[in-house]
N, C-alpha and C positions, 0 to 999 in steps of 0.2 A: 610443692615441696615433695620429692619424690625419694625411694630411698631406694639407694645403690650401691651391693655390695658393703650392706650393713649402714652407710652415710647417707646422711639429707643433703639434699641439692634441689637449689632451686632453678627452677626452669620456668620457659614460657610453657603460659597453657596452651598454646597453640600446638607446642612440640608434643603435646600427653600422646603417649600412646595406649591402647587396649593393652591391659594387663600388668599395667606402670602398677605399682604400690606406692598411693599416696597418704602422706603423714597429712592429717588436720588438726589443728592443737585447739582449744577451748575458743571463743568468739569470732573464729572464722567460719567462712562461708566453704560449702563443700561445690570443690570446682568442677567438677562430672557429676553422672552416674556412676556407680558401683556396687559393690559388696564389703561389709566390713569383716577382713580378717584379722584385725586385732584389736582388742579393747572393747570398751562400751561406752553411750552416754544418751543425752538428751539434746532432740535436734527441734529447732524451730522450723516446719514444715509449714506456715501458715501462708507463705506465698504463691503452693499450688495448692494445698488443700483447703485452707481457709480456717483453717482448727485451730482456735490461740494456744491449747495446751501443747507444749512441750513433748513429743513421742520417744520412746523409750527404744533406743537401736543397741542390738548387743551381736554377737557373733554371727555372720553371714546373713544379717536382715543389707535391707538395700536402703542405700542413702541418692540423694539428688542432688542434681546440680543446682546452684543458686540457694541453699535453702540452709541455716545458720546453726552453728555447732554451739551447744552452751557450756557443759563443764567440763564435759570427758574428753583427752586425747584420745583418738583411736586411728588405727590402717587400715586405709580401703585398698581395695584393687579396681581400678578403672575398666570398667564396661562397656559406657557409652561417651562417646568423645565429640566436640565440636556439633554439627549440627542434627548428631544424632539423642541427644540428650531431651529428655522432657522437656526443659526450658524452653532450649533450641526449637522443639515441633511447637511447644506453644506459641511463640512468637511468631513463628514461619505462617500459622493458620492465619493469626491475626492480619496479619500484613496480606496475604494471600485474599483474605475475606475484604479487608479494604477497599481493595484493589477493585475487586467484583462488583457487575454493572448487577443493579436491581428489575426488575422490571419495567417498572417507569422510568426507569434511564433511559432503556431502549424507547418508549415511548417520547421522551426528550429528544435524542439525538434525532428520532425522525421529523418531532417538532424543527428544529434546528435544522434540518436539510432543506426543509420548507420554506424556513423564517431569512435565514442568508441570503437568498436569489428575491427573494420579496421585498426586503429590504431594498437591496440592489435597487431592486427595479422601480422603489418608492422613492429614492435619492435618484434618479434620472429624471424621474415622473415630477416630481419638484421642483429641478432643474431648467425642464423643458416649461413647465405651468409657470415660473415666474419671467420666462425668457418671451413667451405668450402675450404675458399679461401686462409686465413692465416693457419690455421693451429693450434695447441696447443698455440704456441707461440703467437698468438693475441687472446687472452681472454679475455684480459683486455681491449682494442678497442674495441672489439664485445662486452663487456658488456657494456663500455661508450657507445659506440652509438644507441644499445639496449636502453640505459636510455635516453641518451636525445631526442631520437626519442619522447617517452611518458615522457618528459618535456616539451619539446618545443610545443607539439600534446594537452598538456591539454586545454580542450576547452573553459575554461575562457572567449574569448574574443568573442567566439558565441553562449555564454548564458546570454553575458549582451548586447550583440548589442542592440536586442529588447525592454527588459524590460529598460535601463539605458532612453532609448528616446523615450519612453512613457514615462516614469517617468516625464521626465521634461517638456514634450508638455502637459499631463495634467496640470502639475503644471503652463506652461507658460499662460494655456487658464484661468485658475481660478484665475489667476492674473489678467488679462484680465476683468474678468468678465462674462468669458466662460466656464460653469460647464459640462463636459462630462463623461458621465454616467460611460464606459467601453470604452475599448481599440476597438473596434470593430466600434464602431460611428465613433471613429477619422481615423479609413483606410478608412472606407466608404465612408467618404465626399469628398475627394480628386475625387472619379469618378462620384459626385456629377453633372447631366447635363441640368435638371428642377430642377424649384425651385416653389414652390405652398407657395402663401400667403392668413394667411387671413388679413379680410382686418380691424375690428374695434378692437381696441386695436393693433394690428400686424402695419399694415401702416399706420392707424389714431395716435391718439394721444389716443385717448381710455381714452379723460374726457371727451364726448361729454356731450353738452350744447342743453338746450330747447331754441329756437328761434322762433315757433309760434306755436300758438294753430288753429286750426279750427275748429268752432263747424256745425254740422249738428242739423237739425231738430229733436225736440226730446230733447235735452241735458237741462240738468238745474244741478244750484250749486253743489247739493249733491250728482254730478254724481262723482266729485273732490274725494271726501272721499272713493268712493270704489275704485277708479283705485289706490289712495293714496295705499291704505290697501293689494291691489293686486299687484301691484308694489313691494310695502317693502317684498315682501315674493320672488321676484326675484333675480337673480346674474348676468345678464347681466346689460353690462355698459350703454342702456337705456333707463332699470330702472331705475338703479343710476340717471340718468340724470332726469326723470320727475319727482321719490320720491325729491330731491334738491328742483324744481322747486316750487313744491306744498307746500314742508316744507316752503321756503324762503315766500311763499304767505299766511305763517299761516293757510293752513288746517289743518285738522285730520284726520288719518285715520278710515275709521267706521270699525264695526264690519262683518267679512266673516263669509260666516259657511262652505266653503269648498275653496280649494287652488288645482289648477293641474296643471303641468306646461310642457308643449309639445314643447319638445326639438328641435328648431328649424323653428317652430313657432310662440311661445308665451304665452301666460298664461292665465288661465279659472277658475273666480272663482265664486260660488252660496252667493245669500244675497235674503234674501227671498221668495225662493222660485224662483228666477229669474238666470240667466244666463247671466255673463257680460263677456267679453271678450279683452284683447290687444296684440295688436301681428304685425306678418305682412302681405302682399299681400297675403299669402297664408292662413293666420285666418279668414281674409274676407270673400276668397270662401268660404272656408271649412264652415262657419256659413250661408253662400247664403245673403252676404249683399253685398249693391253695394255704391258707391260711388257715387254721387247725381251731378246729370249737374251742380249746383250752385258751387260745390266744385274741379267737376273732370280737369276745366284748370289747376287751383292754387294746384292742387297734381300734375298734369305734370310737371308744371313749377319749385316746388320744385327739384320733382329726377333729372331733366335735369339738375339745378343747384349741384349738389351730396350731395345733403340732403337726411337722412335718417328719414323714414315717420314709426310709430307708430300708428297700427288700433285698434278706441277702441269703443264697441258698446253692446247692449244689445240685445240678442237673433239672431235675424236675421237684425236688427236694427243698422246702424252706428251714433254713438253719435258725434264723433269728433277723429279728423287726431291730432297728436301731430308731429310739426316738431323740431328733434333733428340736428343738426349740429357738427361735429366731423372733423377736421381740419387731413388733413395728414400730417405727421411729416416731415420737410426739410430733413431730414438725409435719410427715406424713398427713396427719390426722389433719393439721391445720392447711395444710394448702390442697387436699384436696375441697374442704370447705372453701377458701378462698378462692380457686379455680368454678366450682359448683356455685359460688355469690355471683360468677362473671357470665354465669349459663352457660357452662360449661357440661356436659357429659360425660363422666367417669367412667373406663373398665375398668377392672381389675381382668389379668390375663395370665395365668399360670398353668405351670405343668403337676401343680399339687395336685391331691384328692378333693373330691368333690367338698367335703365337709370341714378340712383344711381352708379354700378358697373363699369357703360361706364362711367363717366364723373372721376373717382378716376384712373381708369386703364388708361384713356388719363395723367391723371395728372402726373403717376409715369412712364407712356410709358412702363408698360405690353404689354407683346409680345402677352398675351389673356387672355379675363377674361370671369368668368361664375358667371351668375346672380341667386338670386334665391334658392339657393343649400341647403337642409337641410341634416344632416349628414350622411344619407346614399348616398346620392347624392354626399358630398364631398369624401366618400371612393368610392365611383365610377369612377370617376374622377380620382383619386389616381389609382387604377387599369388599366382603358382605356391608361392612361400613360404609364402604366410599360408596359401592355400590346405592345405598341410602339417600346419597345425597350428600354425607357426612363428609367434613374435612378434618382429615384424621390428623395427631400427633402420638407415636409412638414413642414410649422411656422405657428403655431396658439397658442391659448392663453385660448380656452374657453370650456366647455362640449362640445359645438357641434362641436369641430374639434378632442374631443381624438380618434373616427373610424379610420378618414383621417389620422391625426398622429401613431395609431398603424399599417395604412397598408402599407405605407411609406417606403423606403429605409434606409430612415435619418431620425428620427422626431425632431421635434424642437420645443422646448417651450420655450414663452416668460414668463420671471423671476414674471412681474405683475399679468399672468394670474391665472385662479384655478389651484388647489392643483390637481385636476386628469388629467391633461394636463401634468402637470409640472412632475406627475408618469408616464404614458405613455411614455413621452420623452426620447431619447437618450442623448439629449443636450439640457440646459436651458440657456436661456441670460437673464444674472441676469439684465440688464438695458432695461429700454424702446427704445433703442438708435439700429435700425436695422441695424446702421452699423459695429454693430458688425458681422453678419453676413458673409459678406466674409472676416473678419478677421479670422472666424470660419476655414473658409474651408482652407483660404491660412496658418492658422495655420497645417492642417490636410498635406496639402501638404508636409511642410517644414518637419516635424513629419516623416512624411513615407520616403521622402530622405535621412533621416539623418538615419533611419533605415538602406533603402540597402547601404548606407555609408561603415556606420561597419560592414553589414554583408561581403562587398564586401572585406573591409579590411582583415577581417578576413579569410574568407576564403584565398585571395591573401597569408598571413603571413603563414598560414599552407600550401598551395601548392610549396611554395618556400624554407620555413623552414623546412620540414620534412626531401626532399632526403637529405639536406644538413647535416642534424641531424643525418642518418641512412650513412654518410660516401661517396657520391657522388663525391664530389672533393677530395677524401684522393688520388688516383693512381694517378690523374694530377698534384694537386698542393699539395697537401700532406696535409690537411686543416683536421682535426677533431674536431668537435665541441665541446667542454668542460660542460658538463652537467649544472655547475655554469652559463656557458655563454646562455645556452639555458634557464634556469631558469629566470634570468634577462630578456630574450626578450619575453619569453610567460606575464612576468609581464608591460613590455612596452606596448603590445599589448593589453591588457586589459587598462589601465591608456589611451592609446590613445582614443578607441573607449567611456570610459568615459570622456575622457573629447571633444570630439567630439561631442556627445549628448549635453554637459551644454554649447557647442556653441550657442544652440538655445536659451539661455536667455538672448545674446547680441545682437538677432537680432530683427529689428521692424517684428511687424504684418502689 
């Protein structure tokens, strides 16, 4: 329902274009992505995020496609259209991961290039032995068992083993709220033996909040308006937090005349002629400013407490500490014991302060955490592990973990974080909720069992079926297999090993 020239008109969703201004009225589904410019209300977002409450969208927040409007009219303007839509890339992976041969597939299909010409040549080879053995007179035996040899031999049920339970364990994770890339993530996790976290958005709750300011010597009002200004040109989550702060306290951002943003540091930007800076312990050196005896207890005393400290100063100059506060999530707490039950090995992996890192990694009972780490540092780390012998899985959420995440065994992105996280990744967790986690992996487990299941089946049916097929018992018990009866059991044999696989959608995670 689009509106034009003041009027609603309905159209196909197929015709939306970018920029259309669409009316959604109260218990409809919102049909794109977009931006709301008019009104306000409450949207059911629970079928990407997994969150049953109700989220609260008002002026220029972003709505999604598929996902259910409760009380409020409101106008959006159209963003993302057709298959560029959240929905749309969610579906596209799924079907895409589907799709994708596992590792033991490839080990199948070579089975199977094997197993065909063998066959072959075991329905001649029984052909020729009862022609041997009977005589003219058994022709018709040697041809029956000739054929039901390659009846009963068709390999049906070990060319769905694989694909049939992948099929369903992506499906059972996307239900879940566990998006996996390809078939290759979900064998990998299963030998999954480290696990690398990061830690703001990943273990936090990743809305940190400003809880104190400290000013140093030097600072005045309209220092407020450039960090403002320097800030809103950021995407990590504590910017979000001090741009909040500063909006709710009615500044303004002033005007920058340049923006640079050092990944893993923190951000630099020029207002006349001057050089301001915010970032963290490692933006201080790197500018040669020092943190003032009047201020250096109450910056101990923060990290020690596991607050995360913001340096912001001018030149070589520190103006003031911003203390942000960022809560780790309860469920956090519980899957990394759950993971650590599986003998699992735990980091914690951040770019905090050393005594920040300590007091989060006591919190969740990390088996070891590293302070400090900007993203070449987090992919080193990632290496020195594997290096070990360790099979590493990496969760992070931000630019500076996609190194660490592309060098990784397993990578994992959290569903909140950026867009180049979330490409990087093999596996995304559409919720903020890490316990999905080893639901991840024991998903992966059950997955790959249910594979050698059927492959085990299958194979057993064709090792037992064949001589039986090719005349084995005919001289003892006189038993020749009737090609109708061999027809029927190669079709059992397939029907078992699928419905074997769609076991997996009655079990818990």
């Amino acid at each position: 329902r689009i509106l034009r020239d003041g009027k609603e008109e309905d159209i196909l969703i197929s015709e939306l274009k970018k920029g259309d201004k669409v009316s959604v009225r109260p218990g409809e589904r919102v049909p794109v992505d977009g931006l709301i410019v008019e009104g306000d209300t409450f949207i059911d977002e629970s079928m990407i995020s997994g969150e049953p409450i109700p989220v609260e969208k008002k002026l220029n927040d972003k709505v999604l496609a598929g996902t259910i409007n409760q009380n409020g009219a409101f106008v959006m303007s159209a963003e993302k259209v057709g298959r560029e839509t959240v929905l749309a890339q969610i579906i596209r992976m799924v079907q895409e991961a589907q799709g994708s041969k596992a590792p033991v597939q490839r080990i199948v299909d070579k089975v199977t290039a094997v197993f065909v010409p063998t066959v072959l040549a075991i329905a001649i080879l029984t052909f020729i032995v009862w022609m041997i053995v009977g005589g003219v007179d058994d022709f018709s035996y040697a041809m029956l068992s000739a054929v039901s040899v390659l009846v009963i031999a068709c390999p049906c049920a070990l060319g769905l083993a694989t694909p049939t339970a992948l099929m369903v364990g992506i499906g059972k994770g996307a239900e879940a709220h566990i998006l996996i890339k390809d078939a290759v993530a979900l064998e990998q996790m299963r030998k999954v033996d480290t696990v690398v976290l990061d830690k703001t958005g990943t273990v936090t709750e990743g809305r940190p909040t400003v809880t104190g300011w400290l000013h140093d010597a030097g600072w005045v009002n309209e220092h407020k308006g450039i960090l403002y200004a320097a800030e809103l040109k950021s995407e990590h989550p504590l910017a979000l937090a001090i741009v909040e702060e500063l909006k709710k306290d009615g500044n303004k951002p002033a005007i920058i005349d340049s923006f640079e943003s050092r990944t893993g540091r923190g951000i630099v930007v020029t207002r006349g002629g001057k050089t301001y800076w915010a970032g963290s312990h490692r933006l201080l050196n790197d500018f040669g400013a020092k943190v003032s005896d009047l201020l250096k207890s109450m910056v101990e005393e923060y990290e020690r407490s596991g607050k995360s400290l913001v340096y912001f100063g001018e030149e070589s100059m520190l103006l003031a500490v911003i203390v942000i506060s960022d809560k780790v999530k309860p469920t956090s707490i519980q899957a990394v014991k759950q993971m650590q039950a599986e003998g699992k090995y735990v980091v914690l992996l951040t770019g905090d302060g050393h005594l920040t890192a300590q007091n989060v990694a006591g919190e969740i009972n990390a088996n070891r955490f590293i302070a400090e780490a900007l993203p070449d540092d987090k992919e080193n780390v990632i290496k020195e592990l594997q290096r070990e012998g360790r099979v590493v899985a990496m969760v992070g959420d931000g630019i500076n973990d996609s190194q660490a995440l592309a060098r990784a065994d397993v990578s994992i992105a959290m569903g909140k974080g950026t867009d180049i996280a979330m490409d990087v990744a093999m596996v995304t967790l559409m919720t903020s909720d890490l316990l999905l986690l080893p639901k991840a992996f024991k998903l992966s487990r059950k997955t790959v069992r249910l594979i050698h299941q059927n492959l085990f089946w299958a194979f057993i049916y064709n090792l037992i079926g064949i001589p039986i097929a090719a005349g084995i018992l005919f001289p003892m018990y006189g038993i020749l297999l009737n090609p109708m009866i061999a027809s029927a059991a190669m079709a059992c044999s397939s029907v078992s090993v699928v419905l074997n696989s769609l076991s997996l959608n009655w079990r818990k995670l």
